[in-house]
N, C-alpha and C positions, 0 to 999 in steps of 0.2 A: 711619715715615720723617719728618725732622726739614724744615720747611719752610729754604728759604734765609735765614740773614743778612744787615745789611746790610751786612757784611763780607764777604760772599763773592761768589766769581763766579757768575754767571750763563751764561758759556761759555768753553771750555774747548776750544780745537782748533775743531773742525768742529762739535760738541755742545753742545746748550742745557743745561743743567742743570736738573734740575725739583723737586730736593732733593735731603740730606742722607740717606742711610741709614745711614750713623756712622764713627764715629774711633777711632783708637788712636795708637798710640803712634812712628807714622811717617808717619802720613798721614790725610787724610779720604776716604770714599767715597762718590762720589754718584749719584745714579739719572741718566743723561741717554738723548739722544734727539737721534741723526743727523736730517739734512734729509731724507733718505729714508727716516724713521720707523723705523727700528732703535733699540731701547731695548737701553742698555749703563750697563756700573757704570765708573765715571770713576774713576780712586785719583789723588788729589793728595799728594804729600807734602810734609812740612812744610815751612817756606821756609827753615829755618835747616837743615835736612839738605841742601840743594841746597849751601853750602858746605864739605861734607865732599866730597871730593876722594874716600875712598874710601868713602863712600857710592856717588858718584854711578858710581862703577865698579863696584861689586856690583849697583846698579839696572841698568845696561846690562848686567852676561850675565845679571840675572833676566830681563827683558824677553829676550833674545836665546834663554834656554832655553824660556819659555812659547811663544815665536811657533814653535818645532818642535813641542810640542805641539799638533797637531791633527786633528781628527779624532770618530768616536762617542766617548761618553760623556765630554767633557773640555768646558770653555770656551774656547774660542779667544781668545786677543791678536788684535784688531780694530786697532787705531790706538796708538802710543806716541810719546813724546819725552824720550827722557831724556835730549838735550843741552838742553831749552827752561830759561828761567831757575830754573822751579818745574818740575822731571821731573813726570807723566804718565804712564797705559797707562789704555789702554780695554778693556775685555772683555766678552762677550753677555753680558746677563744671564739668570739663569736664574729664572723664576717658580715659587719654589719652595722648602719648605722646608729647613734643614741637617737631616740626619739626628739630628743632637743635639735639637732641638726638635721634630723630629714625635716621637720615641719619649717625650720631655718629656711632650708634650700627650699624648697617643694610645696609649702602651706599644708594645710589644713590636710588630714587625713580624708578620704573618701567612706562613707559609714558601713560598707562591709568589713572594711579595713579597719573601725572603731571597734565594730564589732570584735572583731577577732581577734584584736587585742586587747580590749577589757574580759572576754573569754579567759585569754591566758593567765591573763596577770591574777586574774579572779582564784584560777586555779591553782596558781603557786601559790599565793597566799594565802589557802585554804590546807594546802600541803605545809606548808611553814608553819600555820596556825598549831595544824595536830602535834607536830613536835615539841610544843609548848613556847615555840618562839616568836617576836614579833618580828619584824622589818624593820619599823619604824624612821625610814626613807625612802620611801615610796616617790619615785619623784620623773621627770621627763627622760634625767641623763642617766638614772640608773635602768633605763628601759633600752636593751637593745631589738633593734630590727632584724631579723635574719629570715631569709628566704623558706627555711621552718617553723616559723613561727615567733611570737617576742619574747624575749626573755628577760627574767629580772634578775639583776646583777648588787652586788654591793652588800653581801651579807654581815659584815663587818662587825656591825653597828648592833644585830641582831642579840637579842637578850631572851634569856628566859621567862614567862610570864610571873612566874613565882619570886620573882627579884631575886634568885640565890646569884647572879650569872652576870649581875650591872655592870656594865662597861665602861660606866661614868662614876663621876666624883658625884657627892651629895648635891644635891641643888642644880645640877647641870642640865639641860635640857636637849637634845639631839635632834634635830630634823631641819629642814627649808621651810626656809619665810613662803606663807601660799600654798606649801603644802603639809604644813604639820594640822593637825587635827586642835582644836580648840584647848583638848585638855593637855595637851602634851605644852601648849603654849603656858598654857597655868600651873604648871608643874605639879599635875593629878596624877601625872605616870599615864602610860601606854600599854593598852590593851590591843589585842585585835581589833577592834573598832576602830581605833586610829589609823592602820592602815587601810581600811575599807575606805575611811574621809579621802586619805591622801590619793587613795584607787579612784574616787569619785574627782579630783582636781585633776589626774591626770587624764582621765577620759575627757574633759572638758576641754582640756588643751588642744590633745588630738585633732578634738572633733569639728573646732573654733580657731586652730590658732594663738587664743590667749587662752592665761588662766584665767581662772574664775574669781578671786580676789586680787583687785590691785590697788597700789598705793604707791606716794611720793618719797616714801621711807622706808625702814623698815619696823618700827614703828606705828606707822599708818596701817601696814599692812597690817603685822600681827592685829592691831585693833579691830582690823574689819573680820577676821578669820572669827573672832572672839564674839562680837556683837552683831556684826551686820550679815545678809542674805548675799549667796554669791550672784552673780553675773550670770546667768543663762539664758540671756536673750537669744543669743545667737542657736540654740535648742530646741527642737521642738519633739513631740510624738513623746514613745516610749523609752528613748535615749534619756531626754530630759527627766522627765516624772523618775528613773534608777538614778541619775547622777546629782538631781535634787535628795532623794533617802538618801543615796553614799553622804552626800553633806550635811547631813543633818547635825543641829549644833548639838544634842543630846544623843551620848554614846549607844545607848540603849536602843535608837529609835534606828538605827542603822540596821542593812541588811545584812547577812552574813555573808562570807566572799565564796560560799557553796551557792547561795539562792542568787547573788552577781551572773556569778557563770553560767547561770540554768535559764538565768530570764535571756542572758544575750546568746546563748548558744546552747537550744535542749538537747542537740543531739553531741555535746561536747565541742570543746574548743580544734580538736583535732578535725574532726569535721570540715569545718571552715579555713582552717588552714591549707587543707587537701586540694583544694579547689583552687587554693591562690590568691593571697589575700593581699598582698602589696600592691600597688597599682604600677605601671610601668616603668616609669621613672626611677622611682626605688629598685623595682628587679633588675633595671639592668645598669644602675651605682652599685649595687650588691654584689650581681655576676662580674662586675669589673675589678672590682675590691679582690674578690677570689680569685679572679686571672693570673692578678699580679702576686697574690700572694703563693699562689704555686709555683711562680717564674724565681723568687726569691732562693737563695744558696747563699749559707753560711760562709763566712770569711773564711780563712787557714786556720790552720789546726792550733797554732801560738795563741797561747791568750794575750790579749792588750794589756788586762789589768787583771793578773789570777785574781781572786778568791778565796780565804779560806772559810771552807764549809765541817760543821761539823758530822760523825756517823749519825745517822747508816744512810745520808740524802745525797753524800760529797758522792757516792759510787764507788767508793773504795770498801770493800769489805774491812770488819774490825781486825780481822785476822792476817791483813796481808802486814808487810812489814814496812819498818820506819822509812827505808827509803823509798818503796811506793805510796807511803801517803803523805811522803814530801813533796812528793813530785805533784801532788794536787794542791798543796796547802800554799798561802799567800796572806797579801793582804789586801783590804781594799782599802787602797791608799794609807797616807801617814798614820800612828795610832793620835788617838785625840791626846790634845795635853793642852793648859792651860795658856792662855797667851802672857807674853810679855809682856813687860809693864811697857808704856809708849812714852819715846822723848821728847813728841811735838803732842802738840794739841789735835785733838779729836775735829773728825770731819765735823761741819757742821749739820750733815743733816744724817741721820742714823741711817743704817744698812734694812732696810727691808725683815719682816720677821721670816719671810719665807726664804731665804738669801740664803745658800748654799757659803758658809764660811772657810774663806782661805785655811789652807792646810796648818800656818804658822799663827793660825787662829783660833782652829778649833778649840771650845772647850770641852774639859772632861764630862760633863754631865748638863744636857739642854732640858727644860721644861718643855712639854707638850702644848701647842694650840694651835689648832687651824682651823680657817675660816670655810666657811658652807660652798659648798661648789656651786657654780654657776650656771644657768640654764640660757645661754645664746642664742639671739635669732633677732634677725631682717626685722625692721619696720617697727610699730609698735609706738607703744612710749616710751620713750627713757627716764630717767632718774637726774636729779642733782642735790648735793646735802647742803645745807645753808650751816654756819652755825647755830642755828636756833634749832634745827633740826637734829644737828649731833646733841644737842642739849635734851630733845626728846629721848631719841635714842640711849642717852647716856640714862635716865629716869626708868627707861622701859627695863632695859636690862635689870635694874636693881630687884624686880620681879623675874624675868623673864632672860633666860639665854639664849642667844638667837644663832641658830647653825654651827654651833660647835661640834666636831665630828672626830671620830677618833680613827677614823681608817682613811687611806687614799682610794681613787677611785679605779677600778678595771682598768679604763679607758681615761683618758685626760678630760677637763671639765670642760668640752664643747663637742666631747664625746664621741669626734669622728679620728683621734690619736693619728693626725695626720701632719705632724710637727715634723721639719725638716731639714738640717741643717750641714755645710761640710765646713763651719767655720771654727778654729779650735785655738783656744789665747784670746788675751787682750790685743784691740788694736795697741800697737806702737808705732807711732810717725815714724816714717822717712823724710828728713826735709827736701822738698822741690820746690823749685822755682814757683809751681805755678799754684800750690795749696799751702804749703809750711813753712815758716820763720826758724829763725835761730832760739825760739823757746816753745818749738813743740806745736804751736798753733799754725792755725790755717785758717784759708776762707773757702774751701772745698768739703763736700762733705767723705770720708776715709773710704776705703769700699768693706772695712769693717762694719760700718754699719746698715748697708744697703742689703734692701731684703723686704719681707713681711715678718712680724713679730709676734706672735700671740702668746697669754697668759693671764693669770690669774690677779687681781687687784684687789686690795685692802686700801682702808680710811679710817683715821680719826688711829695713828700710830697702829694697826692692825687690827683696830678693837673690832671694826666689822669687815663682811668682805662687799666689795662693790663690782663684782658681775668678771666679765672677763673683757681684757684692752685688747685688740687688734690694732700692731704700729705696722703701718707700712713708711719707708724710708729711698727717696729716689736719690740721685745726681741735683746737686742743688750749691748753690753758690750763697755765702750770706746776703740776706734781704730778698731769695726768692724763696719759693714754696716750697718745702723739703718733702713733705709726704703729709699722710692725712692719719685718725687716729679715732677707731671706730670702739666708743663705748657700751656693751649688751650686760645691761643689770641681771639680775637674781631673776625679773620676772620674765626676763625677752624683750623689754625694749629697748631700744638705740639711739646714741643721741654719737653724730659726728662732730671732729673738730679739724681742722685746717691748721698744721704745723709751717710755720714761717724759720727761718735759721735765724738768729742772730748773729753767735759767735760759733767756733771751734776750739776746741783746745785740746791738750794731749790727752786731757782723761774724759772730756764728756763732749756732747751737742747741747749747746742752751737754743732754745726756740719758743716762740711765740707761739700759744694756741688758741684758737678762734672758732667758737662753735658755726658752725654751717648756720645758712640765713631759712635753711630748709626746717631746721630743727624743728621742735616744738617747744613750749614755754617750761616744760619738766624741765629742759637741758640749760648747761651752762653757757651764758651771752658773753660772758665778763671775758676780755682776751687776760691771761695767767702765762709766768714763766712755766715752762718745763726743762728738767737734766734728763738728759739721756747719757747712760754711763756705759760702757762693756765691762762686763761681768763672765768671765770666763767662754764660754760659747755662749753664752747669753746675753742680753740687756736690761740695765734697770731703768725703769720710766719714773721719775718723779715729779711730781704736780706739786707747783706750788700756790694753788686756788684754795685759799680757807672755804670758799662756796664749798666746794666739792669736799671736806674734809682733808685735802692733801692726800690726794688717791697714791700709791705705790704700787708696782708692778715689775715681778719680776719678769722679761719674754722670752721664749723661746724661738728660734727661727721654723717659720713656716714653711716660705717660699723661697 
């Protein structure tokens, strides 16, 4: 968790804010803490999607469809505003891993522990079902672990069965590559059924370590979800024969998520959680997690960066008067306005589409798109895109839209929202003797950039997203080893590379990358420049490997 800037707020509605546990590409998420000591995850979104008009109408039935979600195994919508000037939703937090990161850390679930997590989930989404709504993201990292049980998170996305309530534009399709259901890939639309398919993928993961469909693209993939039988070798008994019907390529042939829960748990999913269903390692990362988050104490009472919120969520009653609700009112940061026209020529390579734009940049009004969250984890296969590949990819979509999603996630996409950072600005050289010249460069690497990095990656200009980049960055002189740069696609697998420095300079690190001799043949061999730029507390990673589609990444500091 990233401590507060002094850009941001410190309260938010009725909620202190006590950090940062990360961003993406609609919003920030932060850990807070009602006055009656209720710890909840806060999502801000950005201030320039507050004048997107239908933005702000897709945030009100997201919020309107999560606050019918509730109930066992789900997170509940606690407090929202999505008429306030920067929309809001509060939700409980949940102390506990995404299921994408304990199998990450831990492998493969134990099958009491499959058990009683396909019990749950079975039964939310049976609770979801009745209220006529789908999920339809059913997936590893919207799955959290908690010491009560697991729960499903990310209702965002969730839509009415009736289509009056669509959250998407005509022809868009919502879900993960692996785990969408075959007909949501063919844009049939999404019934319950589909989430039964995507309940049946993620049992498999569990229970295996992988998914049950994999491929070299995403592309490949969708084709196998579509045509071919999944992966269950690794299966055997009665787990298998349920997680084979969840998959069934035909909607109808599936079991309902009431008759899920009955075959893996008759005497209910509670049951089995009473007993203790995490295996040890998890219980006591859990019990740790909570330690620390009760040791936690809010900053001083000053906000960094007020807020203004609108009634009746800011906590100001309507009735009190102008100067008490000045004293709450703000802004979060500059108002957006249009940029200048520019006297020099344009960078050559474009800013990231998830790139948090400078204040003297902002535009008035941003378009919506973001790419499918990522599911992390150790070992595996990795991925790499060829051109010929994005040339696939580019055909597939002309049917098929792959992870387009219109909410952020709870938790950050590696699901454990353990982002960390006290570094604030861009580096700016000092020149010394022993790293910087008289224009800025050097042959040292800044200690601005030294760290661990994690974040979210797009390819082929943002068209798709490509997993999540872990940059770590040592002490390193040009021509030696600067750090290493761990790539976990869409499905879980990994492919490492070996960062060399070349040069420095006052705005970036250029460096050599070299996939590990470890890898496997999915990954990229070809040595590729990379820039590493600082970006406000952040970094941008840029690849310059047509193999890979020219992956982009914005990171955040971990370590």
């Amino acid at each position: 968790m990233q401590p507060l800037g002094v850009d941001e707020p410190t309260i938010v509605g009725p909620y202190r804010l006590l950090g940062r546990l990360g961003s993406g590409g609609m919003g920030r998420v932060y850990l807070g803490r009602s006055a009656g000591g209720r710890t909840v995850a806060v999502k801000i979104v950005h201030p320039h999607f507050a004048l997107d008009e239908e933005f702000r109408a897709r945030f009100r039935r997201e919020v309107d469809a999560a606050r019918r979600v509730g109930g066992a195994w789900t997170a509940p919508v606690l407090d929202a505003d999505p008429e306030a000037a920067v929309p809001w939703v509060a939700t409980a937090y949940a102390a506990g891993p995404s299921l994408t990161s304990a199998v990450a850390d831990s492998g493969a679930l134990p099958a009491h522990s499959v058990r009683a997590l396909g019990a749950g989930l079975a039964e939310a989404l049976a609770a979801v079902h009745e209220l006529g709504l789908v999920h339809r993201d059913v997936k590893p990292s919207n799955v959290l672990l908690t010491l009560d049980g697991p729960l499903l998170i990310d209702f965002g996305i969730a839509r009415a069965m009736d289509g009056t309530a669509s959250l998407t534009s005509t022809g868009v399709s919502i879900g993960s590559p692996g785990y969408m259901s075959p007909e949501q890939i063919l844009g049939k639309g999404a019934t319950g059924a589909a989430d039964v398919f995507s309940l049946g993928a993620v049992l498999a993961y569990a229970a295996t370590g992988e998914p049950p469909f994999t491929g070299d693209s995403s592309a490949a993939l969708l084709y196998k979800v579509v045509h071919e039988e999944p992966e269950l070798d690794a299966l055997d008994g009665e787990l298998r024969e349920l997680v084979a019907a969840c998959l069934a390529k035909d909607p109808g042939a599936r079991p309902a998520p009431g008759d899920v829960a009955r075959r893996l748990a008759p005497d209910g999913a509670a049951r089995l959680v009473a007993g203790g269903w995490l295996p040890g390692t998890l219980v006591e990362q859990v019990s740790r997690g909570a330690v620390r988050l009760l040791n936690l104490e809010a900053g001083p009472d000053v906000a960094s960066g007020p807020v203004a919120f609108s009634a009746p969520s800011d906590g100001v009653p309507e009735t009190a008067g102008a100067d008490a609700r000045a004293a709450t009112a703000g802004e979060f940061g500059p108002p957006p306005v249009m940029p200048a026209p520019r006297t020099e020529a344009p960078a050559a390579e474009p800013e990231p589409r998830d790139a948090v734009p400078a204040a003297e940049d902002r535009p008035g009004k941003l378009s919506l798109s973001v790419a499918a969250a990522s599911t992390p984890g150790e070992g595996g296969r990795g991925r790499r895109m060829s051109c010929t590949v994005a040339l696939a990819v580019a055909g597939a979509l002309a049917a098929v839209t792959v992870g387009s999603v219109f909410v952020f996630e709870l938790l950050p996409d590696d699901g454990d929202g353990n982002a960390g950072s006290s570094d604030t600005g861009a580096y700016s050289p000092t020149p010394t003797a022993s790293s910087s010249s008289a224009d800025g460069a050097g042959t040292a690497v800044p200690e601005r950039y030294l760290g661990t990095w994690e974040g979210k990656a797009t390819v082929l200009d943002g068209a798709l997203s490509a997993g999540t980049f872990r940059l770590t960055v040592h002490k390193a002189d040009v021509g030696d080893e600067v750090g290493t740069l761990r790539q976990t696609d869409l499905l879980g697998g990994v492919c490492n590379d070996v960062l060399t420095l070349k040069q420095v300079t006052a705005k970036e690190l250029v460096v050599t990358s070299v996939g590990r001799k470890t890898n496997h043949g999915g990954c990229n061999p070809t040595p590729h420049t990379v820039r590493i730029a600082a970006a406000g507390d952040d970094l941008v990673y840029r690849s310059e490997s047509d193999d890979e589609g020219n992956p982009v990444a914005r990171l955040s500091k971990a370590e």
